[in-house]
C-alpha positions in Angstrom: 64.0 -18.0 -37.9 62.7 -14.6 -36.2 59.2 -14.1 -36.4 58.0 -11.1 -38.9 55.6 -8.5 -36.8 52.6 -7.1 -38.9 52.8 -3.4 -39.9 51.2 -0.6 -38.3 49.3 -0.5 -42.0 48.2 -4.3 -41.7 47.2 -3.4 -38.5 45.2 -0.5 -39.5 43.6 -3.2 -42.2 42.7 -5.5 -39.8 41.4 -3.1 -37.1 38.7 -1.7 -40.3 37.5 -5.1 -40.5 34.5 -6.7 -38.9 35.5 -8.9 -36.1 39.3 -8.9 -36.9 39.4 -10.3 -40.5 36.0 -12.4 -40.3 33.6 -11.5 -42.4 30.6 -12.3 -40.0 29.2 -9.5 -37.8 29.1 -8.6 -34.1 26.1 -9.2 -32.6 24.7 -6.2 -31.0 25.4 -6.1 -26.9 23.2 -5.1 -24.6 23.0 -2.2 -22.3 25.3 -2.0 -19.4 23.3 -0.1 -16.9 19.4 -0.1 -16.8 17.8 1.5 -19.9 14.7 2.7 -22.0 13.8 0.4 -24.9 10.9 0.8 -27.7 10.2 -3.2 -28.6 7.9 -5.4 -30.4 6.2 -8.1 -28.2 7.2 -10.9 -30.4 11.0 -10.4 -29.6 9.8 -10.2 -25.9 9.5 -14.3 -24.1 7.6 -15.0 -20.6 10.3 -16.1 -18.0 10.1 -20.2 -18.4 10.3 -20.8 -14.8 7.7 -18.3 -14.0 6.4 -19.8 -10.7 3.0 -19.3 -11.6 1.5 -23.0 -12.7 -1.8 -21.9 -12.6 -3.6 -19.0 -14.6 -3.7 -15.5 -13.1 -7.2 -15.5 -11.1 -7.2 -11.7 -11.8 -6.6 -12.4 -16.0 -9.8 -10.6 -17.1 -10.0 -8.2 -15.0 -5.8 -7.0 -16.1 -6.9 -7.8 -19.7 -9.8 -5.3 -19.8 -7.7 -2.6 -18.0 -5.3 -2.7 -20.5 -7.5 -2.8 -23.7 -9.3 0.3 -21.8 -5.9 2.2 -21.6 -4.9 0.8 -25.0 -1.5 -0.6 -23.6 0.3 -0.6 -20.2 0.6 2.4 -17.9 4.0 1.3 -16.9 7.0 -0.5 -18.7 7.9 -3.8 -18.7 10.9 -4.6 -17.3 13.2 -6.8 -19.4 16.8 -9.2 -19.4 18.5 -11.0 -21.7 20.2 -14.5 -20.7 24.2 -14.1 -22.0 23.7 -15.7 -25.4 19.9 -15.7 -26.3 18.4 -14.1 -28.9 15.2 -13.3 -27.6 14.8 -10.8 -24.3 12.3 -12.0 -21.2 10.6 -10.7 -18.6 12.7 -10.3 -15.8 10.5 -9.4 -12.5 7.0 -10.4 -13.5 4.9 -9.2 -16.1 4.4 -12.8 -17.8 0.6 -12.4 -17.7 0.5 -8.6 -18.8 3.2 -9.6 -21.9 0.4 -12.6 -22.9 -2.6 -10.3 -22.6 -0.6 -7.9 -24.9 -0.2 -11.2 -27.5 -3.7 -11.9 -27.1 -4.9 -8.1 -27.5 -2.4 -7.7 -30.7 -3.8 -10.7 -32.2 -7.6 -9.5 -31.9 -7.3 -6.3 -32.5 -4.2 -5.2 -34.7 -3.5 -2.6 -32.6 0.2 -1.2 -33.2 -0.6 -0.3 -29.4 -0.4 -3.3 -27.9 2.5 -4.6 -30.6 5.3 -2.2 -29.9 5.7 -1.0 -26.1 8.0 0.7 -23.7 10.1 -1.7 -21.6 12.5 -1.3 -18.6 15.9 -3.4 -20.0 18.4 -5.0 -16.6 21.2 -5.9 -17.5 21.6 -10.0 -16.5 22.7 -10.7 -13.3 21.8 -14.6 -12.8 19.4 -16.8 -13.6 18.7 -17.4 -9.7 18.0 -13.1 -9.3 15.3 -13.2 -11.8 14.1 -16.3 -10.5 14.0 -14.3 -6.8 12.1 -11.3 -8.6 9.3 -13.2 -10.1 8.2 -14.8 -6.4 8.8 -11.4 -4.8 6.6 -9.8 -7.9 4.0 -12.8 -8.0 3.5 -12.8 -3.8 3.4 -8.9 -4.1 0.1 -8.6 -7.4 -1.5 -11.9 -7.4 -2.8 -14.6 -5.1 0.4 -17.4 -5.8 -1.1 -20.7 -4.3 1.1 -21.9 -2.1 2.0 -24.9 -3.8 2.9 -22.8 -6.9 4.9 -20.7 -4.6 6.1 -24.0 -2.7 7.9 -25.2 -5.9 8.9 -22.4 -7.1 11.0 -21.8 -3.6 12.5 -25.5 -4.5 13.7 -24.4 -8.0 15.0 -21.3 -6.6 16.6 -23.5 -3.9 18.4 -26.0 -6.6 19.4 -22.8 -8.6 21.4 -21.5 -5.8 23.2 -24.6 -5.1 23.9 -25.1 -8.4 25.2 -21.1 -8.8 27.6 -21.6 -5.2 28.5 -25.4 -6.3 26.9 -26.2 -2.9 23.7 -27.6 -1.1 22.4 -24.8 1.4 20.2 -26.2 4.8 16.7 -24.5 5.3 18.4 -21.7 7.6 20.9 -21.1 5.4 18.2 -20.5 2.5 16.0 -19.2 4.7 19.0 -16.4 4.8 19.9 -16.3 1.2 16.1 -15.2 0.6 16.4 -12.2 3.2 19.8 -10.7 2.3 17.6 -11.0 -1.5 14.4 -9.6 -0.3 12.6 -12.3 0.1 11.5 -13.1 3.8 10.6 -16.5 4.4 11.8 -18.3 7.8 12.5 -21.7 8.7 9.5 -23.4 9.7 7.8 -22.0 6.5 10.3 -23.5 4.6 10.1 -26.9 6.4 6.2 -26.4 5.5 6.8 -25.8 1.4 9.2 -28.6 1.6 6.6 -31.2 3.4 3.9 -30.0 1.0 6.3 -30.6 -2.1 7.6 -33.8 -0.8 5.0 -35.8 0.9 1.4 -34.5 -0.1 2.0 -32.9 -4.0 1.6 -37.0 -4.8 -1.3 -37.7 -2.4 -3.4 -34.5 -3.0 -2.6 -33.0 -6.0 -5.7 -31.8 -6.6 -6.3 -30.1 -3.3 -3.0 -28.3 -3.2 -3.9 -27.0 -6.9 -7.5 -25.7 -5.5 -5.3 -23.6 -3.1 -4.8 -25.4 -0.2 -2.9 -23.1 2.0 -0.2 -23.1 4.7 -2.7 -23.3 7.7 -4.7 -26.4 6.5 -0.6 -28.3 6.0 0.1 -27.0 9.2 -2.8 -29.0 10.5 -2.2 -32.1 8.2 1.5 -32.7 9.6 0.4 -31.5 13.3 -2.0 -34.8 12.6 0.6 -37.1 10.9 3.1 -36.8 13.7 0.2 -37.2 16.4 -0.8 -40.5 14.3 2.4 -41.6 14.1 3.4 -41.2 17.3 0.7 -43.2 18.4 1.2 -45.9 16.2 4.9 -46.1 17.0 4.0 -46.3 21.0 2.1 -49.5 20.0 5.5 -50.8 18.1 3.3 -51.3 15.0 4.9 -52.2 11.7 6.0 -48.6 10.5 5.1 -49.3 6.2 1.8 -50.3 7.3 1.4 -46.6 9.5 2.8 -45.2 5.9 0.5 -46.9 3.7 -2.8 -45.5 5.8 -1.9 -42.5 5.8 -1.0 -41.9 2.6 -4.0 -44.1 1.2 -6.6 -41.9 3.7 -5.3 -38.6 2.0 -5.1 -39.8 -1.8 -8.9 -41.4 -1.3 -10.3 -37.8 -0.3 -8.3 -35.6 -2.6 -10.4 -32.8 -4.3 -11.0 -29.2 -5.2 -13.5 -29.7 -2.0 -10.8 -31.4 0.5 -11.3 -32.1 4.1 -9.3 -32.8 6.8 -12.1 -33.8 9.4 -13.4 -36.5 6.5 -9.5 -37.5 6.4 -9.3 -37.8 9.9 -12.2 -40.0 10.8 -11.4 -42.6 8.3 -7.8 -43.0 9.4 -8.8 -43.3 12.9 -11.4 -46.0 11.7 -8.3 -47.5 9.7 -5.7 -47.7 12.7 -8.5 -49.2 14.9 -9.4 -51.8 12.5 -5.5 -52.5 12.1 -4.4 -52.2 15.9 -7.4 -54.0 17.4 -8.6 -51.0 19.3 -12.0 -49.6 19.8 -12.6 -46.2 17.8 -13.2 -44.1 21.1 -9.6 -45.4 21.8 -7.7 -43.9 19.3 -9.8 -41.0 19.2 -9.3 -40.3 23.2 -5.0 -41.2 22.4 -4.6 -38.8 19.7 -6.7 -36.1 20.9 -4.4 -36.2 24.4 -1.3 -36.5 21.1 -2.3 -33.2 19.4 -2.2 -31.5 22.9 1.2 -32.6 23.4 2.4 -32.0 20.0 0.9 -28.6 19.6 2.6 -27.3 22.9 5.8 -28.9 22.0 5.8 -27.3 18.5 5.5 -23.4 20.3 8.5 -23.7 22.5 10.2 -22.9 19.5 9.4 -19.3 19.0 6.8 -20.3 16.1 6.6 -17.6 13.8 5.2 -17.0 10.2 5.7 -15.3 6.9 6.5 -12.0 8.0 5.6 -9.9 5.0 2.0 -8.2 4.7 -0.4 -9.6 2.7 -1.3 -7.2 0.0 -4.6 -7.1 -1.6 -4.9 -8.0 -5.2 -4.1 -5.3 -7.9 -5.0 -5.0 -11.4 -1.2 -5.1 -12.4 -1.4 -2.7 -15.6 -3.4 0.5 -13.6 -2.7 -0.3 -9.6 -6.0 -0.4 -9.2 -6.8 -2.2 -6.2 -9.8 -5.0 -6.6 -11.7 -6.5 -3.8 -9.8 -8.6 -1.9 -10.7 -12.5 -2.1 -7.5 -14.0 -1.8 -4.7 -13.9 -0.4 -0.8 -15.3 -1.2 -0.4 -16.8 1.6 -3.2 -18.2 3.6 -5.9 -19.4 1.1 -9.2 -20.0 2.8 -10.6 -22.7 4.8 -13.1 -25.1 3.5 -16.5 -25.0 6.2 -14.5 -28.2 8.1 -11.1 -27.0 8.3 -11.4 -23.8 10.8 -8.3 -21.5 10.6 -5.2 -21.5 12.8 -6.0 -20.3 16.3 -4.2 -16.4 17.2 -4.8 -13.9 19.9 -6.2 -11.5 18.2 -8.9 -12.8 16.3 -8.4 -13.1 12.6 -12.2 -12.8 11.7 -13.1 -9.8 13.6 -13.6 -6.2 10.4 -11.1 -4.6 12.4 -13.5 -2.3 13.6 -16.0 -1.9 16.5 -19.9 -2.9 15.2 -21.8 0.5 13.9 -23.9 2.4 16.7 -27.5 0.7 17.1 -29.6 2.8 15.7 -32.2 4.9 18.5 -34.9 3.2 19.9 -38.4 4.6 19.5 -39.7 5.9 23.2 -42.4 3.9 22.4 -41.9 0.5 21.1 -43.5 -0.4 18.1 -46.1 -3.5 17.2 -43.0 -5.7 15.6 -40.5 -5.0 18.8 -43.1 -7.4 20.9 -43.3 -11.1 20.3 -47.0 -12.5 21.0 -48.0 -15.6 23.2 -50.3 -18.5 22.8 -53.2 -16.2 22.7 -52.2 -13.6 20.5 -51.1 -11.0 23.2 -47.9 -9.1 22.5 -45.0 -9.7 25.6 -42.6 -7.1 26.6 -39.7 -6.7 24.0 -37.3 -9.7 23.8 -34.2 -7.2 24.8 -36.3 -6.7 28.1 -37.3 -10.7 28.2 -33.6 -10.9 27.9 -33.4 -9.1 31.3 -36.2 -10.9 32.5 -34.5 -14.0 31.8 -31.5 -13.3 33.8 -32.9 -13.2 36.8 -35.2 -16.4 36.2 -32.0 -18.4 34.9 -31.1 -21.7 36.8 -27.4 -20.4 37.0 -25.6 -20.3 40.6 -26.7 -17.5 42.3 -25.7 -14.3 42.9 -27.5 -11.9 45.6 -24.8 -8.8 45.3 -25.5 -5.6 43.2 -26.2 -5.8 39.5 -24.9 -2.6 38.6 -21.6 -2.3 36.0 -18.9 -1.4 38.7 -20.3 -3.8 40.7 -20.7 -6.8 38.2 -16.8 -5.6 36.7 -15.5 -5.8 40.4 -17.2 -9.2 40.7 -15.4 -10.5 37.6 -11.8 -9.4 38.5 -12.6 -10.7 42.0 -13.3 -14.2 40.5 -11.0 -14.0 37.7 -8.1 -13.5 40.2 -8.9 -16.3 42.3 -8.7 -18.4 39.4 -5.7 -17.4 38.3 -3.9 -17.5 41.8 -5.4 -21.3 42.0 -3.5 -22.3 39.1 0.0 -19.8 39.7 -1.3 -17.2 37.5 -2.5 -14.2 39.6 0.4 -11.9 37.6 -1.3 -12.5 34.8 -4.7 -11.0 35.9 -5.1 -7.2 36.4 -8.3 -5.1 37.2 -10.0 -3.0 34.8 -13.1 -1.0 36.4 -13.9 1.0 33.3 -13.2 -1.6 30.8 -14.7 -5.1 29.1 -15.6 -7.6 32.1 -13.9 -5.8 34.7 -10.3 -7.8 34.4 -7.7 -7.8 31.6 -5.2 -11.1 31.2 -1.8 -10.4 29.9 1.0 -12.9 28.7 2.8 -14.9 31.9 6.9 -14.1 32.0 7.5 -17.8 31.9 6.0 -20.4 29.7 3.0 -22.5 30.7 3.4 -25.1 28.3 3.2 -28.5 29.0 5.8 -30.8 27.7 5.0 -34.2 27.8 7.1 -36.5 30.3 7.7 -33.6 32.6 6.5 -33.8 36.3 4.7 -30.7 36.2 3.2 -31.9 32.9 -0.3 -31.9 33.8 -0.1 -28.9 36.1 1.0 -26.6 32.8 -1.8 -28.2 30.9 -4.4 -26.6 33.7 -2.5 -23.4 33.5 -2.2 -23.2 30.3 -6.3 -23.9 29.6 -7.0 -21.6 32.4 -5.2 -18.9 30.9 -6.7 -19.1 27.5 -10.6 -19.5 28.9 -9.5 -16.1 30.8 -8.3 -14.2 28.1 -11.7 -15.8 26.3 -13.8 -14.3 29.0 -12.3 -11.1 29.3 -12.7 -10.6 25.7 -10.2 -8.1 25.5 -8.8 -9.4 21.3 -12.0 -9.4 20.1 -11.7 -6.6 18.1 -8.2 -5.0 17.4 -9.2 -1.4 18.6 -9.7 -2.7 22.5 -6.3 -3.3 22.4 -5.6 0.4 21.6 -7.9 1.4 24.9 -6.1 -0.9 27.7 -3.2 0.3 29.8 0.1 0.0 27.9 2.2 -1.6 30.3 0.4 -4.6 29.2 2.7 -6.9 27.3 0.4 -9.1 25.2 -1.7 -5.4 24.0 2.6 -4.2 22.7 2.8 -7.7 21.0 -0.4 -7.7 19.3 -0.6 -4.1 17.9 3.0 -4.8 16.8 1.2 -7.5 15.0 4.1 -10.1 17.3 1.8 -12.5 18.5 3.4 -15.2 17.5 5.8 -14.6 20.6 3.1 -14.6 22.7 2.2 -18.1 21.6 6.1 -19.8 22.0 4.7 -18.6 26.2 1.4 -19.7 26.4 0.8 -22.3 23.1 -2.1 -23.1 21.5 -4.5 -25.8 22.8 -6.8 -28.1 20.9 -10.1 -26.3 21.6 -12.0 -29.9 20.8 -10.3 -31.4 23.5 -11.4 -28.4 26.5 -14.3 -30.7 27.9 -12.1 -34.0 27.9 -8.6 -32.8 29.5 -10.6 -29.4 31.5 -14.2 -29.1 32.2 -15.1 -33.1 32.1 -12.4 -33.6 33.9 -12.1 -35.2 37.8 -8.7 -34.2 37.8 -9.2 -30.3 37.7 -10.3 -28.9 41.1 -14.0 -28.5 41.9 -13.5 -25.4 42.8 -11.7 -24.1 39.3 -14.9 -25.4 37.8 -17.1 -23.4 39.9 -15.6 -20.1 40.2 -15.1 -20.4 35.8 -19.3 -20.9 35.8 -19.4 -18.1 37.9 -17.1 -15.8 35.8 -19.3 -16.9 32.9 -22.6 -16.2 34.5 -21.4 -12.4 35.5 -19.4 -11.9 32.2 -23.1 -12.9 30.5 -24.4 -10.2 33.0 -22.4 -7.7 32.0 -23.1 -8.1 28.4 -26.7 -8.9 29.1 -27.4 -5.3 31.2 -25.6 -3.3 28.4 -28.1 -4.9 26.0 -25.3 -6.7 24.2 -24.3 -3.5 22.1 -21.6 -5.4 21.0 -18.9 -3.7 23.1 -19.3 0.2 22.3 -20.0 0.8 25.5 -18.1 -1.3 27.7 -14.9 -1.0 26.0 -14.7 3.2 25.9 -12.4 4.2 27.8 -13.9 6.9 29.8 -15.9 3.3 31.6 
């Protein structure tokens, strides 16, 4: 029997219908391209896997910048998941959209209840996912556990999206071609700190226990380890101290050095050993480990760290966090760098002028009451009455900056490192020390092992002496044919590091100065290098650098 086709009038009919015929309506579809929408807040959700664990440290101060302007200055931006009735907040905004909840509740303002927003269309789940790190790292101090696991959602969200598991480069490059830098190793970090110490320290990691202090807690576990592997020990009983010396300390006040000392008294009880033992093993461990760890091009979060904003004005607020590196307790000093971290960024302010004459409170008095001379010229007095090795030449700057090159090129050429030494008569100490072409890292089982390990202390105490990364501006004022002054203002140093490494400053008396191995001679000529460096500072009355780093000399 032929089948009977509608006519064009039925299908008139049925095109004038709602949904074909149905009697229920369409529901309304979103916008296909980016667009303008008027909204109440209570069709509006937070994002439910908003990174963010932990409340906004910045929540007052947002809150009473948005009552002030009686809403937000700039839109919230919006999505909709295919299917849901409610819209979200799709790049961050979750604590702006609750203060508006809160202030709409107190106040009845019609302000704070219907508001501009910025609608997206949806993209996927593991986009807005992307945004709300980017937007959370960018306005607020994310702790980096928070950020950590977050990262690990995003991580299963992609490999559920491509139907396939991704390796730590390969997310590492997902998150770029997205916008969202993060290399290996700091992957490899969040992914240690999720796995291994979220059940130890919890509490720690909550208080904002940052990247450098788990740097430092895995540079120990693998020394530890190590160590206790060497001595073919039982590996679940190595497991089970570690993990009990961590969970017995963990607190908003955590402390590595407290950690520390009572595994070391724990592996000494268990291997038979003395304390000093273990202590003297995994110090030489850390060395090893530290080096081994920078012949891999270490490198960090490249992004900047922005200083906090109040998100609803842009106002910037004074900065006392940061979303990466959160800071140290008093015991846990921060990762060494070239430049130094600490410095303002800025030379010290001009000493104010001296009177000609020198009031009552610039002299000290003696035993009988008598003022002395002023203690900057006691200072000078001092020098020459030191017990330090003597030194009969001229005490004049040119003549004290020769001396130091001078000193600090014999050093180097001692230990293979004389290209790394240059003179600098009109600037800092007299020498500047710039970055060898070849590494000088030693690597443990290696012939020349402990010859890098000199070399590579050597080089450090000389860039120490010369002070030349003290304060970033010195590097501005020395010649610019100098690698390590390109890599530093290029902010780069971590380059630097995979050639020279970093060493375990508590270990420079044991494997350097205390130690018969190093040539007499290296020994000396360092003392002296200190003793003139102290002379150069001490006949520019220690002005903290103004003068000796200018570059007119």
């Amino acid at each position: 029997m032929a089948r009977k086709h509608p006519t064009s009038e039925q299908i008139q009919s049925m095109l004038r219908e709602g949904h074909f015929g149905q009697s229920r309506k369409l529901p309304p579809a979103d916008p296909l391209d980016t667009t303008q929408m008027l909204l109440e807040i209570d069709r509006i959700q937070p994002y439910d896997r908003n990174p963010r664990k932990e409340r906004n440290p910045l929540y007052d101060e947002i809150k009473a910048s948005i009552r002030a302007q009686g809403g937000l200055n700039n839109p919230l931006t919006i999505t909709r998941r295919p299917g849901d009735s409610f819209y979200m907040v799709e790049s961050g905004g979750n604590t702006r959209l609750q203060i508006l909840k809160e202030l709409w509740s107190e106040t009845h303002d019609e302000r704070f209840y219907r508001i501009h927003c910025l609608f997206r269309p949806w993209v996927s789940e593991s986009h807005v996912l992307t945004a709300h790190l980017i937007e959370n790292d960018t306005r607020g101090a994310l702790t980096f556990i928070d950020k950590a696991l977050g990262v690990r959602e995003l991580r299963e969200v992609l490999e559920s999206e491509q139907s396939a598991g991704l390796s730590q480069r390969q997310l590492a490059e997902t998150l770029r071609q997205r916008g969202y830098a993060l290399d290996q190793s700091m992957i490899s970090r969040m992914d240690y700190a999720v796995d291994v110490l979220l059940p130890l320290i919890p509490e720690a990691l909550r208080a904002g226990m940052g990247a450098p202090q788990i740097r430092r807690i895995r540079r120990l576990e693998s020394a530890y380890r190590r160590f206790w592997n060497d001595r073919n020990e039982a590996p679940e009983l190595f497991e089970a101290l570690f993990s009990e010396a961590l969970a017995a300390h963990d607190g908003a006040h955590w402390e590595l050095d407290a950690v520390q000392r009572e595994l070391e008294t724990r592996m000494a009880e268990a291997s038979g050993l003395s304390l000093k033992h273990v202590r003297l093993e995994i110090d030489a461990r850390l060395a090893s480990s530290t080096n081994e760890q920078n012949t891999s091009s270490p490198v960090t979060d490249p992004r900047p760290e922005p200083s906090p904003t109040v998100e609803a004005t842009g106002e910037t607020l004074p900065s006392t966090t940061t979303h990466e590196a959160q800071t140290p307790g008093p015991a846990d000093p921060p990762r060494p760098t070239l430049l130094d971290e600490t410095a303002s960024g800025s030379e010290p302010p001009e000493p104010k002028a001296q009177p000609s004459t020198p009031s009552p409170d610039n002299f000290v008095r003696n035993e009988t009451g008598q003022p002395q001379a002023p203690q900057r010229e006691r200072a000078k007095e001092e020098l020459h009455q030191s017990d330090a090795p003597s030194y009969d030449g001229p005490g004049d700057l040119k003549s004290l900056r020769g001396r130091g090159y001078v000193l600090a090129l014999k050093i180097a050429k001692r230990h293979d490192l004389e290209d790394c030494v240059t003179p600098a008569g009109k600037l800092g100490m007299g020498f500047l020390v710039d970055i060898p072409r070849e590494s000088i890292i030693p690597v443990a089982g290696q012939e020349d092992a402990l010859h890098q390990l000199y070399r590579q202390w050597v080089w450090w105490l000389l860039l120490s002496f010369s002070e030349e990364t003290v304060q970033p501006e010195r590097m501005e004022r020395v010649p610019d044919d100098l690698l390590l002054r390109n890599l530093i203002l290029e902010k780069n140093d971590t380059q630097a590091l995979a050639l020279v490494g970093e060493p375990d400053w508590k270990a420079l008396g044991y494997e350097l100065l205390n130690n018969p191995s190093v040539p007499q001679p290296t020994i000396d000529d360092l003392l002296a290098l200190a003793q003139t460096c102290r002379r150069i500072r001490q006949l520019m009355d220690d002005d903290g650098g103004l003068a000796l780093w200018r570059s007119d000399g």
